[in-house]
DSSP file (Angstrom, degrees, kcal/mol; ACC not computed):
  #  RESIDUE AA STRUCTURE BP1 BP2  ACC     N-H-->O    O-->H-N    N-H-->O    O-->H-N    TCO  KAPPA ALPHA  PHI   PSI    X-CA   Y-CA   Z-CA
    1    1 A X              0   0    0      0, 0.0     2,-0.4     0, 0.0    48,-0.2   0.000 360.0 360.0 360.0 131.9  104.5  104.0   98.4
    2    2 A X  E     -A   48   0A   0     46,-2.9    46,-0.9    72,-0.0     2,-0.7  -0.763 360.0-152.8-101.0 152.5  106.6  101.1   96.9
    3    3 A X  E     +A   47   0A   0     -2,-0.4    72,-0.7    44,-0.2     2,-0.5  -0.867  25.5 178.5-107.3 135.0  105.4   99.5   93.8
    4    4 A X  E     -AB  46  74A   0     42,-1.5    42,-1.7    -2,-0.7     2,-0.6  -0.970  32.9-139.8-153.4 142.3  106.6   95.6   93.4
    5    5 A X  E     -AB  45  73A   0     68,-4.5    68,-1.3    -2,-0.5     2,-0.5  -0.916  27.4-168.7 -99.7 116.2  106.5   92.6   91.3
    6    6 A X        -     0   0    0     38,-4.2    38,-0.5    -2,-0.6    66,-0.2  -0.584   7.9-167.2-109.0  76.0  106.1   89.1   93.4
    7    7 A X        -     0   0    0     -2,-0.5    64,-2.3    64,-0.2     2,-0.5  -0.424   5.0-157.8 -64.4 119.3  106.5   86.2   92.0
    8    8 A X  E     -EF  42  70B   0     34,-2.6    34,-0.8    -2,-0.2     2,-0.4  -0.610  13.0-167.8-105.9 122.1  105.3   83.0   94.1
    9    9 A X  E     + F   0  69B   0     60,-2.5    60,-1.5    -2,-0.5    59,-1.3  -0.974  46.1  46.1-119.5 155.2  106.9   79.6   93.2
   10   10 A X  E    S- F   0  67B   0     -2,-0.4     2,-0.9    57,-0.3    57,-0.2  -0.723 108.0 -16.1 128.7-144.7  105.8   76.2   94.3
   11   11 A X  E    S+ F   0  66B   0     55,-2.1    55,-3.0    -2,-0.2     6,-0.1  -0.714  82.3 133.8 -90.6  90.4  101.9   74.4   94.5
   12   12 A X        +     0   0    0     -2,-0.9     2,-0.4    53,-0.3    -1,-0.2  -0.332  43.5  75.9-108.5  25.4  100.1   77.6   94.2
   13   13 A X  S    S+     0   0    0      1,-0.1     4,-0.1     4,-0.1    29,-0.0  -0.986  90.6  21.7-144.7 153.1   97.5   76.8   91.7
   14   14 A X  S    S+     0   0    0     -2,-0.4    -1,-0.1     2,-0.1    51,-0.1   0.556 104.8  86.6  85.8  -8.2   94.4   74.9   91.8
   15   15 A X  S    S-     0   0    0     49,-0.1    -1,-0.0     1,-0.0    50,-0.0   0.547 108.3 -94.8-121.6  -8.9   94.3   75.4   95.9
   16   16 A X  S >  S+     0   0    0     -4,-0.1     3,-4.1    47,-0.0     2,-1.4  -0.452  78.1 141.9 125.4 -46.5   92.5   78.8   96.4
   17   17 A X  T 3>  +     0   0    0     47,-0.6     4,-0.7     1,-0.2    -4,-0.1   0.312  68.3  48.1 -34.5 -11.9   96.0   80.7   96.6
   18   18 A X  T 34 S+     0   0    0     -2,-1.4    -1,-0.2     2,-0.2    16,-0.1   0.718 106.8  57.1 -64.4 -22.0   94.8   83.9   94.7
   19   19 A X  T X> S+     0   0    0     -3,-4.1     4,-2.3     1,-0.2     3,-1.5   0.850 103.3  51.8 -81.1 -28.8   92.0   84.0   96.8
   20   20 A X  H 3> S+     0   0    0     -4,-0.3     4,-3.1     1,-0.2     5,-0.3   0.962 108.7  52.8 -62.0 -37.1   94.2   84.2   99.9
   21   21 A X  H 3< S+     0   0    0     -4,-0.7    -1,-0.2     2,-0.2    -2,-0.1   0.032 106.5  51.4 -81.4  17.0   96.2   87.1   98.4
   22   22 A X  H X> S+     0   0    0     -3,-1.5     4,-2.7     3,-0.1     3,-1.6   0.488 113.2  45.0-101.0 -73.4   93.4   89.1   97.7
   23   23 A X  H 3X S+     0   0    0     -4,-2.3     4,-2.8     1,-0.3    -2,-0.2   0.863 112.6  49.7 -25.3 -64.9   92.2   88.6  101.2
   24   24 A X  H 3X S+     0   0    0     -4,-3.1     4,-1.1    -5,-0.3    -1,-0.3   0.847 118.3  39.9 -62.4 -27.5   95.7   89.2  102.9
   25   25 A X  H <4>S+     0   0    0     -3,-1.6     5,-1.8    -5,-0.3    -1,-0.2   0.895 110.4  55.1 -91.9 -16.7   96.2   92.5  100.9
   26   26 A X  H ><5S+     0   0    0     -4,-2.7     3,-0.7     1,-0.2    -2,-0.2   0.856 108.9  47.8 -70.3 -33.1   93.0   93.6  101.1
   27   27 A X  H 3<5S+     0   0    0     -4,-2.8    -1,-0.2    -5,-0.4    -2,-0.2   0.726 116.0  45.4 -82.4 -21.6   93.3   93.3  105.1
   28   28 A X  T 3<5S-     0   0    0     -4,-1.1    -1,-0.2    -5,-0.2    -2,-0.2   0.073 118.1-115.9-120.8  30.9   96.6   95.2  105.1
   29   29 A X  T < 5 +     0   0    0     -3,-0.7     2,-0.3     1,-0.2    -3,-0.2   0.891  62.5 148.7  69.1  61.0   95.1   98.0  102.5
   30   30 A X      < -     0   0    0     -5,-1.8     2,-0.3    18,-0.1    -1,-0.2  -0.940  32.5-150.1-125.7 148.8   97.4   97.2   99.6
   31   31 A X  E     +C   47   0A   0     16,-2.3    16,-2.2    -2,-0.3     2,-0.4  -0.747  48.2  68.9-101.7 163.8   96.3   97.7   95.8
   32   32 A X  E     -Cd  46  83A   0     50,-2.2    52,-1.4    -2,-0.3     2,-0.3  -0.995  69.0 -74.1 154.7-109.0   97.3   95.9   92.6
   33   33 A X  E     -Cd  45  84A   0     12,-2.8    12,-3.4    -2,-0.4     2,-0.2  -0.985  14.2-136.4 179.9 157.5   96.6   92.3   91.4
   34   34 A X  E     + d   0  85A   0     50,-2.1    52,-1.9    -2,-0.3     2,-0.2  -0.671  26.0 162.1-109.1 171.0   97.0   88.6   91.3
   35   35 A X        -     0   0    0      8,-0.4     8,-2.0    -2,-0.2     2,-0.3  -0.790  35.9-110.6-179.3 153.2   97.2   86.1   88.5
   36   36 A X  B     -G   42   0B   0     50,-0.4     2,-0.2     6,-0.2     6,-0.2  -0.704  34.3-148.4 -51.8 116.6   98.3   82.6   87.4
   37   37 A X    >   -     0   0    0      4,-2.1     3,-2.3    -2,-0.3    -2,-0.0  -0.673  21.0-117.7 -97.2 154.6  101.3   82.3   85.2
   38   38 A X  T 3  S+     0   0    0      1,-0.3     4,-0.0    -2,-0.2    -2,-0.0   0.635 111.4  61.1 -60.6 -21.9  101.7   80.0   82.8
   39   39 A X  T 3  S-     0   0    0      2,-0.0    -1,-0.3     0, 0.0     3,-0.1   0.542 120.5 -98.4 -48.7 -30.8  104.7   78.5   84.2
   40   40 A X  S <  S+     0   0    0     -3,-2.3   -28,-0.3     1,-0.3    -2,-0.1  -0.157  91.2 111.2 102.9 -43.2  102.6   77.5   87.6
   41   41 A X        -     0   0    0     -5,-0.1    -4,-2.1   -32,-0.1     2,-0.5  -0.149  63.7-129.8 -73.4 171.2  103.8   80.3   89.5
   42   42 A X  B     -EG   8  36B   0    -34,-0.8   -34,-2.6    -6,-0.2     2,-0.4  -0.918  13.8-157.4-107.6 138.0  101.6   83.4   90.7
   43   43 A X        -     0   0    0     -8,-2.0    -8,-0.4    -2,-0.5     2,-0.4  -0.943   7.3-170.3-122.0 157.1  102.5   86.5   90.2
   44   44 A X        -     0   0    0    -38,-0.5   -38,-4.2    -2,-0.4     2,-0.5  -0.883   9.6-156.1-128.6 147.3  101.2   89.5   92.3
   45   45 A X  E     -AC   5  33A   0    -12,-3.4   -12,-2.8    -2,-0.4     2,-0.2  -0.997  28.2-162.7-134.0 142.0  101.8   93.3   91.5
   46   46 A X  E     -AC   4  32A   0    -42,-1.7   -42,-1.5    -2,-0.5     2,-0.4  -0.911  24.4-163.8-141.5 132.9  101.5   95.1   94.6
   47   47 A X  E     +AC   3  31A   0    -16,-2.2   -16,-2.3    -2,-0.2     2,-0.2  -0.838  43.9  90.4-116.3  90.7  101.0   98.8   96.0
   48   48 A X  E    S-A    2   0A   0    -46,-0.9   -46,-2.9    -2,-0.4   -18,-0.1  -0.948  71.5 -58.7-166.2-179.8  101.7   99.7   99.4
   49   49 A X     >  -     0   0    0     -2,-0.2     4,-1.7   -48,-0.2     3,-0.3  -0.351  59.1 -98.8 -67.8 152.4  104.1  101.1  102.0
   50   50 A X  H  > S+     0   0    0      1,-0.2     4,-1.0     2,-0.2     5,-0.4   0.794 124.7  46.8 -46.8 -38.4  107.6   99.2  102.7
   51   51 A X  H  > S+     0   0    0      2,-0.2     4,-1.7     3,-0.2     5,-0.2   0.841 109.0  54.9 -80.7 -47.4  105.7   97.5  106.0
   52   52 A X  H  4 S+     0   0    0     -3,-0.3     4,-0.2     1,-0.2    -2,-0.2   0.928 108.6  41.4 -56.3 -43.2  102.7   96.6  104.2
   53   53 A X  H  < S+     0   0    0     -4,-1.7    -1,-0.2     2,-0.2    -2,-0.2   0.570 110.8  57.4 -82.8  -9.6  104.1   94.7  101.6
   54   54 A X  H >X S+     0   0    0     -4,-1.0     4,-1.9     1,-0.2     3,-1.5   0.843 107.9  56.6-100.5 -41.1  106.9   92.7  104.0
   55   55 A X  H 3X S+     0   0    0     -4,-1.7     4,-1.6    -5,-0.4    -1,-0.2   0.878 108.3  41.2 -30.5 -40.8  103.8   91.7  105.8
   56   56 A X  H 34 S+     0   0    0     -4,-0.2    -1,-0.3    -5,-0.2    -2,-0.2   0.192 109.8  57.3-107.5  16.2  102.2   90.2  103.0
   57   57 A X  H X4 S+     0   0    0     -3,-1.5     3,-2.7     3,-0.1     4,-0.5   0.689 106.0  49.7-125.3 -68.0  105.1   88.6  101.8
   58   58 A X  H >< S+     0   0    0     -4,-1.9     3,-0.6     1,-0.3     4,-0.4   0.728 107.0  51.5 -62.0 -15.0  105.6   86.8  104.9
   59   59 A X  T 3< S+     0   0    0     -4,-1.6    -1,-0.3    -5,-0.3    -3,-0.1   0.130  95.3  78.3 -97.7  38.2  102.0   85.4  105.2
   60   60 A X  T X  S+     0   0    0     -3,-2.7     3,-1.7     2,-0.1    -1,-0.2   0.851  86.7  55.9 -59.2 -50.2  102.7   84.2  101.5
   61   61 A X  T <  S+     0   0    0     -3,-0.6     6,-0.2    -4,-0.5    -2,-0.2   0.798 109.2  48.7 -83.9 -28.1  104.7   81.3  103.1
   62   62 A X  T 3  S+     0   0    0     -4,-0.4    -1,-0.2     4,-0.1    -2,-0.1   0.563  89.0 109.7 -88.9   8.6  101.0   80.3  105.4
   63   63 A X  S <  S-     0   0    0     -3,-1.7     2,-0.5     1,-0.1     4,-0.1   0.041  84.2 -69.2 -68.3-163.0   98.6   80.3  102.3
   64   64 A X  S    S+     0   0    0      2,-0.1   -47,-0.6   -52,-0.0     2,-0.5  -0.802 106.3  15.0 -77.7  97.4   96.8   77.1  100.6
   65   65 A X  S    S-     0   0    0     -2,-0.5     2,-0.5   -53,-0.1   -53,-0.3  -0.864 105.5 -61.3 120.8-165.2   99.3   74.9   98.8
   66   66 A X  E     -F   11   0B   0    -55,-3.0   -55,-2.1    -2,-0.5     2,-0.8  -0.839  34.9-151.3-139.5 112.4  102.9   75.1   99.3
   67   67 A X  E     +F   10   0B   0     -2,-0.5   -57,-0.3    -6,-0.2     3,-0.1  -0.482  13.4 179.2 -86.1 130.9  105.0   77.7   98.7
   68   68 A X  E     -     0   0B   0    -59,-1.3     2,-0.3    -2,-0.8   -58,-0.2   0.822  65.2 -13.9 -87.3   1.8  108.5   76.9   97.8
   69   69 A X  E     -F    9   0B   0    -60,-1.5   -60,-2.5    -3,-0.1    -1,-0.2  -0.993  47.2-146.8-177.7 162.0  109.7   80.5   97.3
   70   70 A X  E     +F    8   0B   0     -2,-0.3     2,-0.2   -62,-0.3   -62,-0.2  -0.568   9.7 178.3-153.4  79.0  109.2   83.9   96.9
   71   71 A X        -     0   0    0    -64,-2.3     2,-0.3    -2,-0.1   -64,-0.2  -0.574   4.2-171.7-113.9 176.6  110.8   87.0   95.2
   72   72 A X        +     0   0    0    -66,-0.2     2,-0.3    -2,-0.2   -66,-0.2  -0.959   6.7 174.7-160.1 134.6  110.0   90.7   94.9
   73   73 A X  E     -B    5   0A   0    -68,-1.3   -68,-4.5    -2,-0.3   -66,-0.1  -0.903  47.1 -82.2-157.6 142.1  111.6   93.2   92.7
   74   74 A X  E     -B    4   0A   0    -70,-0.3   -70,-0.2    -2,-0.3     2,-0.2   0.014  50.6-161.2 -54.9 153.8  110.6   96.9   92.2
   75   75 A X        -     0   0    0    -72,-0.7   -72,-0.2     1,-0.2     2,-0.1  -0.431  25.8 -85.3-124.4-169.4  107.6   97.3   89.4
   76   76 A X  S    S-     0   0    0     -2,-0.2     2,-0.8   -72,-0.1    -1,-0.2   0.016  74.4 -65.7 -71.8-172.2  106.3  100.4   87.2
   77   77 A X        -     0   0    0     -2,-0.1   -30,-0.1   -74,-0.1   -74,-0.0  -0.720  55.4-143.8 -60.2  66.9  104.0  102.4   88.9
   78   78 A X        -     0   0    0     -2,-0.8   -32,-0.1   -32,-0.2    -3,-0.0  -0.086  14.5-174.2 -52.9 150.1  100.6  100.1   89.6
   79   79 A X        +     0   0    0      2,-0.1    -1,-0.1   -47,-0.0     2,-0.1   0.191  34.2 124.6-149.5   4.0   97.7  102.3   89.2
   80   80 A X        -     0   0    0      2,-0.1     2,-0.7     1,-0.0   -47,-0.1  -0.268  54.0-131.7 -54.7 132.8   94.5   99.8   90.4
   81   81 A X  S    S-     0   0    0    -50,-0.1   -49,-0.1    -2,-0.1    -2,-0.1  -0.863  76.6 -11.3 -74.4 115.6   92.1  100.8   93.3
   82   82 A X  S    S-     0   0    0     -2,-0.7   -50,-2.2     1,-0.1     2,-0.6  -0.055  96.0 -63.7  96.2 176.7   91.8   98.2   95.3
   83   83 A X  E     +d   32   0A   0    -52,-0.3     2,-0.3   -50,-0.1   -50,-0.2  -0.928  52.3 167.5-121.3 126.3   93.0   94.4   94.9
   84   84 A X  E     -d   33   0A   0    -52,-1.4   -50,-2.1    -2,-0.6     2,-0.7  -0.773  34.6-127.1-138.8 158.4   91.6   92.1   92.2
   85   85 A X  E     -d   34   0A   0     -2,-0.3     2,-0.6   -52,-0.2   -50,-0.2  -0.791  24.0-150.7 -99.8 122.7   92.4   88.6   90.7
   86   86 A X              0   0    0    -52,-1.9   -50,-0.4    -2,-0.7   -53,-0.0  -0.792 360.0 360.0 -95.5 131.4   92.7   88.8   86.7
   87   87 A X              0   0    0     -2,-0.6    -1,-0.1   -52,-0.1   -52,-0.1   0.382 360.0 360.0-103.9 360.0   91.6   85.4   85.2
């Protein structure tokens, strides 16, 4: 299992886009969480297999709003059941 930090840049907030990234990991059996940064971006910490997560990284780029970008870097361990939005 790979563990990752994703950080989403563009118009991601205000548009649903956490709820789509619950949806989409939850449909490709990934754990961790979403959240609103203060910046504007979202960031997601993510738990799943190398396949899973390049899956969910590419249907980043079809969510609500417009994403201008996308990067992913190795995390700690995430240790969440399931996938959940902290508000």
């Amino acid at each position: 299992m790979e563990n990752k930090k994703i950080i989403v840049r563009g118009y991601v907030q205000g548009v649903g886009f956490r709820w789509f990234v619950r949806r989409v990991a939850t449909s490709l059996g990934i754990d961790g969480t979403v959240r609103n940064l203060p910046n504007g971006d979202v960031e997601i910490m993510a738990r799943g297999t190398e396949k899973q997560i390049n899956e969910m990284i590419k249907t980043l780029y079809s969510g609500p709003g417009r994403v201008e970008g996308v990067s992913a870097e190795n995390s700690r361990e995430i240790k969440t059941e399931g996938f959940h939005i902290i508000f």
